[in-house]
Each structure stands twice: as structure tokens, then as C-alpha cells.
N, C-alpha and C positions, 0 to 999 in steps of 0.2 A: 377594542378588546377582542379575545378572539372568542371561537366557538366552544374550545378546546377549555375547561374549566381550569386545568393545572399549567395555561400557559401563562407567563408572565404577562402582565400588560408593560406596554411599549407606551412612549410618550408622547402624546395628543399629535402632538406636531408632525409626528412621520407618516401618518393617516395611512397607515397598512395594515389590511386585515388578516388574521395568522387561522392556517383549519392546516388539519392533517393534509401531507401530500397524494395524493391519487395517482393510480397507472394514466389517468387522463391529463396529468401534470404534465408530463416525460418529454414531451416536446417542449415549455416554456422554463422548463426544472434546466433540462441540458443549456437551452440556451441561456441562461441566468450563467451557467456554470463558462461558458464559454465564455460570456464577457469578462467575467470576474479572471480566467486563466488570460485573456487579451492586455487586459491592465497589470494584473502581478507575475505573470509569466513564469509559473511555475513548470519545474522539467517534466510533470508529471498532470492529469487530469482526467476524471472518471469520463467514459464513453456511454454511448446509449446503453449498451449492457450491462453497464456497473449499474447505472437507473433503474434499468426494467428487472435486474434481479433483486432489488429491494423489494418488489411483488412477487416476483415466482418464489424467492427461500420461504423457510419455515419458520425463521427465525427471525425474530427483530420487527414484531408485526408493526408492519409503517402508520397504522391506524392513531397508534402511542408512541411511537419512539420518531415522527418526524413532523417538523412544522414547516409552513409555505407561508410568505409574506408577500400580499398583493397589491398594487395600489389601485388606486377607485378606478383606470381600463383593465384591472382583472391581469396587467402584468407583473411579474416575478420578480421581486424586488431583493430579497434573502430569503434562505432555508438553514432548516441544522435538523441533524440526523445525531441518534445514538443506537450505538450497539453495545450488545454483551453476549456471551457466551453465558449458555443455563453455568450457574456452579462459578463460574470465571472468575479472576481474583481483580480485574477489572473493567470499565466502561468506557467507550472510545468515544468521541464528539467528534463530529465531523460539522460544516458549515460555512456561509460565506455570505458577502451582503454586496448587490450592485455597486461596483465602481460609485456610479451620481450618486448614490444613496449613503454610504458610507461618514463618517462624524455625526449621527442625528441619534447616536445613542441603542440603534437596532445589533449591532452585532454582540454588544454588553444584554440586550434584553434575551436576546436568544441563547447565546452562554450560559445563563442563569437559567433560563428553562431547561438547558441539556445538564445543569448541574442537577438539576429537581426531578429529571426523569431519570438519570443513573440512579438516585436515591430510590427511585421506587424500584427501578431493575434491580436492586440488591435485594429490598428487602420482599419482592415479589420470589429471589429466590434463596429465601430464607437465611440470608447473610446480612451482617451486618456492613454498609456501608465501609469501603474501603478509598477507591480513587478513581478517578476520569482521567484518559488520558488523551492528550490531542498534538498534534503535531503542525509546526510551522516551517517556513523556509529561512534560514538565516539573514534571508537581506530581505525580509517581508517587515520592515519596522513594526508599522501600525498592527500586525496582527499580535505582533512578542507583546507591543506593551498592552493591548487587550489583556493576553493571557495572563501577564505580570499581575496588571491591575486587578482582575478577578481572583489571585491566589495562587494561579500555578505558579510552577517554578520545573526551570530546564533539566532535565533529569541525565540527558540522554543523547549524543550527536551522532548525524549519519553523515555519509559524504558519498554523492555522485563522484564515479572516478568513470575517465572516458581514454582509448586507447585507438590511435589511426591505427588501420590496419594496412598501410604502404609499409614496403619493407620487409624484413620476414617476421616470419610467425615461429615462435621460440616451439624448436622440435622438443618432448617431453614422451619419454620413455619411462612405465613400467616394468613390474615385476613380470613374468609370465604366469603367475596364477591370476592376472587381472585381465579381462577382456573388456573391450570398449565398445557397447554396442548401441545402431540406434533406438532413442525414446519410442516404443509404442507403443496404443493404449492400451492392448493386453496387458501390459507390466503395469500402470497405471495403479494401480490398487497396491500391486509390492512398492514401490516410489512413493507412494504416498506412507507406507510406513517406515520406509527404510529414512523419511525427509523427516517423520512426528520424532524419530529414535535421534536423527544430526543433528536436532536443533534442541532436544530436549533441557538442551545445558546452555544454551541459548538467552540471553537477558531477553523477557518480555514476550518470548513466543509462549505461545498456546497450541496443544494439539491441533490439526486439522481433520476435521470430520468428513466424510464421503462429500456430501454436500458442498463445501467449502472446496472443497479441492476438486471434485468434479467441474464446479464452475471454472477455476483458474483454468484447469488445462483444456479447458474446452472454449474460453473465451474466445473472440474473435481476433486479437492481436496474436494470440497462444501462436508458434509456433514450433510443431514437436520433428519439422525438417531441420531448426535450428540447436534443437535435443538431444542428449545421449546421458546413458546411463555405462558405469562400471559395475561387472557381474567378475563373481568372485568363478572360477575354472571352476574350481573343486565342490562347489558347491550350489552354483549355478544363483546364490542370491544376490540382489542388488546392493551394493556396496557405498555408491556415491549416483551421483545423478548433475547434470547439471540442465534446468527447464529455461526456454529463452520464447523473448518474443517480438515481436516487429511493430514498430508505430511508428506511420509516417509522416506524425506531426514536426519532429526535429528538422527535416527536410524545411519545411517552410519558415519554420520560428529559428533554428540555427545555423542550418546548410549544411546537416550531417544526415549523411543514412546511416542508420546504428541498429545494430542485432544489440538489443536488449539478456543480460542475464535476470529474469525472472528470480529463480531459485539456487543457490547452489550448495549441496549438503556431502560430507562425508560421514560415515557412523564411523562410531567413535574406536572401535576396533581395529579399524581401518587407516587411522588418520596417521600421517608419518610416512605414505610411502608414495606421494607427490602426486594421487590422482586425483585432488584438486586441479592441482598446475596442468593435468593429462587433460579434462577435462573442459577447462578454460582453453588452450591451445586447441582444442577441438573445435571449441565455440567461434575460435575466431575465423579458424578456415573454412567452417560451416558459413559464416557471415561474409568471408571476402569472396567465396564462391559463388554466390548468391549478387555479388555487385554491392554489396556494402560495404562501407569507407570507414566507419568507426566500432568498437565494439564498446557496450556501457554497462554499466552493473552501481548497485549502491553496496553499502556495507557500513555495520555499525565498526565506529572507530575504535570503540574498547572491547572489540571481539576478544572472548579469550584462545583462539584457534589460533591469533595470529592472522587471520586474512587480508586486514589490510598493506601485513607485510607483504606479502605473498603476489597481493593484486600489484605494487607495485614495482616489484620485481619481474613481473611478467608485463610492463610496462605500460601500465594504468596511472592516470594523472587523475589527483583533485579535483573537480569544477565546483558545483555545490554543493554546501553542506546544507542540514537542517536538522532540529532538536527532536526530542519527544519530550512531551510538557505535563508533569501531571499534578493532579490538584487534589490532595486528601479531602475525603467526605467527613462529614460528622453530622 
């Protein structure tokens, strides 16, 4: 049983004991999380930063909204984390269980807690209970039918598209009232609203708050050499943005150096006159100038903008997809 009164109990058998995760976790928290990306190889996984800022933010106190599962040498066997935004019209679950550890019933016991702690994040902020949402990788079997089997159901598909940059780089001209300049963090604050207004219409985004976006562009992968933004001439405001960033894990796990797209937003006033595509085509010669081989980006497949036509036209290929899965509260 754990410390934690509103945790599920797990069953005798797994002999792991569940408390709140601690900043003193963060070295055996990352390494759980390493193994688990070792075994299911996902394109993507949180770094020491994504960890240590579950203790610096403001929000999402880890005290309540995370659990640690130990075995009797005190090692990291699974966690799961929830978040929500104050007011937010949903709750995210995040989580994962050791490779060895895995079929003993722990990743069903921790779902169920992260179901019972969105319940209280609603009605902590005075809403009535709506949905938890969590996301899998499409060739991650055992995690889909977890989610199946607890009530979610796939709501939502994204799709890793990945582009060698041998070859040219598709030239993209603008209007002359658009100038292409680079990201820096002085603009920072106008990009952060000019990205809350592109995506507004957006399936399942949520405002980004100072906080929240401070951290992204400040992260340690962030790269704002690999950045640019479009300012409108005549009025000097930021129009589009496109935010990238570099992880050299692909290098080892696929054999690609890849300039990452982070963000890439146009407002909506703006949209129609190909400074996406200007922007993109930026990104890649920012990335082949630098020594990197591929350029990669995700994107939801039922955008209604049209992007993943667009990504594919500028000569972007599918790798992997993955869902977003959510599971009504009551």
C-alpha cells in the first residue's frame, strides 16, 4: 500500500511501494524513463529538464498529481504524473512501468490513480469532471490495449513526417510586405501570442501561459539559431513563427541528425500567402547549414489548415504515427 491515501492499492504480488515523486527522485525517475524509451523506442522522451521542471513550475504540485513505485532496493520500477491547466477543459496522464516489471498488473493500477487524481483536479477547480487525456505510439500494442481496456478510446492521430535534406531545398518566395527574420528572445513574448492566436482553432490546444512557454524556448534542446519568425513590413508584428530544436538522441537510436520543428504557427489573417512553406524552407537550410541530414516535425493529420498537405509537398514522408486517447470522467 502506498503512503499516499488516494493511491490505488496494486496487487500483493508486485511488492512496490508507491509515495509522491521528490526532486531527490530525478536521477532514478530519468533513469526508469530511459529504460522504458530503450525497450519501446519511442521518437520522442522527456530529459532531465522536462523532470526537474515538474519542481520548479507552479503548477501541477508533484506532491498530488505524481506517484513513484519502488521495489524493496528502493529502485524505480513505474511512475505516472497528471496535469491540468487551472479552469482547463482537460487532464493529461502521463506514465510508464519497467520493461521486467510490466504484465503484473502495475500500469492498470496507476491509470486508475491518474483517473482518480484528474477527478479531484476538476473538482479542485470547481468544474465538473470532463476527460483525461493520454497519448500512445501506434506500434506500442500493450500500451493501446491498457488504454482500451481502462475506457479510453483513440480520439485523435498524429504523424512523425521526416525529410533528407540532400538535394535542394525548395526556394519559397513571399509577398514584399513579409520579412523573414531571426527568432530572438526579445520577440519572445510577441511569438508567444502571435502562436496562443495560430492555434487557437487548433483541435485540443490550450493557451500557453509565460511559464509554459518560457520553459519550451528556453529548454536545453531549444534551438532559436534554428528559429525564425515572419514580421509583417507595415506593421512590424509577428505574423508566423516557425520554433525548432536539436536532440541527438536520433543519431544513435536511427542514424539521422535531424533539426527538429518544435512549433510552427501562422495567424489566421495571414494564412494563404505560403509563409508556412517560407518558413519551413528556412528551417531546412538553417538545418543543412549546421550539418544536419534530415529535418522532422509532427503534425495532427486532421489539421484543418491543411498542413499535412503542405508538409508533404515540401517533401516530408510519414514514419510514425501516434493517437491521442481520452477517457470521459463521471
Amino acid at each position: 500500500m502506498s503512503e499516499l491515501s488516494h493511491v490505488v492499492a496494486l496487487p500483493a504480488a508486485t511488492n512496490l511501494h508507491f509515495r509522491a515523486i521528490t526532486a531527490a527522485d530525478i536521477d532514478q525517475w530519468l533513469a526508469l524513463v530511459e529504460r522504458i524509451t530503450a525497450a519501446e523506442k519511442p521518437p520522442w522522451h522527456d530529459q532531465r529538464a522536462d523532470l526537474e521542471q515538474v519542481f520548479a513550475g507552479s503548477k501541477n504540485d508533484p506532491t498530488v498529481n505524481t506517484v513513484i513505485g519502488l521495489d524493496a532496493d528502493g529502485v524505480a520500477r513505474a511512475y505516472g504524473r497528471v496535469t491540468k491547466n487551472a479552469g482547463g477543459p482537460k487532464a493529461y496522464a502521463f506514465g510508464g512501468v519497467d520493461p521486467l516489471w510490466q504484465r503484473r498488473g502495475i500500469g492498470s493500477a496507476v491509470l486508475h490513480w491518474q483517473l482518480a487524481q484528474a477527478k479531484r483536479r476538476f473538482a479542485g477547480d470547481g468544474q465538473a469532471p470532463v476527460v483525461v487525456r493520454a497519448h500512445s505510439q501506434e506500434d506500442n500494442a500493450a500500451e493501446r490495449a491498457l488504454l482500451s481496456r481502462t475506457g479510453f478510446s483513440p480520439v485523435r492521430y498524429f504523424t512523425e513526417m521526416v525529410r533528407p535534406l540532400a538535394g535542394d531545398i525548395p526556394q519559397v518566395t513571399v509577398d514584399a510586405g513579409i520579412e523573414m527574420l531571426p527568432f530572438t528572445p526579445d520577440r519572445s513574448e510577441e511569438v508567444r501570442a502571435a502562436h496562443n492566436e495560430a492555434f487557437a482553432d487548433h483541435w485540443g490546444s490550450e493557451p500557453r501561459d509565460e511559464e509554459a512557454w518560457g520553459f519550451m524556448v528556453n529548454h536545453p534542446l531549444a534551438r532559436p539559431d534554428f528559429s525564425a519568425i515572419a514580421v509583417d513590413r507595415g506593421t512590424g508584428e509577428v505574423v508566423g513563427y516557425q520554433l525548432a530544436s536539436y536532440d541527438p538522441d536520433p543519431l544513435n537510436t536511427q542514424g539521422r541528425q535531424e533539426g527538429y520543428t518544435e512549433l510552427l504557427g501562422i495567424r489566421r489573417a495571414w494564412r494563404g500567402r505560403r509563409i508556412a512553406a517560407a518558413l519551413l524552407a528556412d528551417a531546412m537550410e538553417r538545418f543543412r547549414l549546421a550539418g544536419l541530414d534530415y529535418a522532422t516535425l509532427d503534425v495532427d493529420t486532421e489539421n484543418p489548415t491543411g498542413a499535412f498537405g503542405l508538409y508533404e509537398r515540401m517533401g516530408f514522408r510519414p514514419t510514425n504515427r501516434s493517437a491521442a486517447w481520452d477517457c470521459g470522467l463521471r
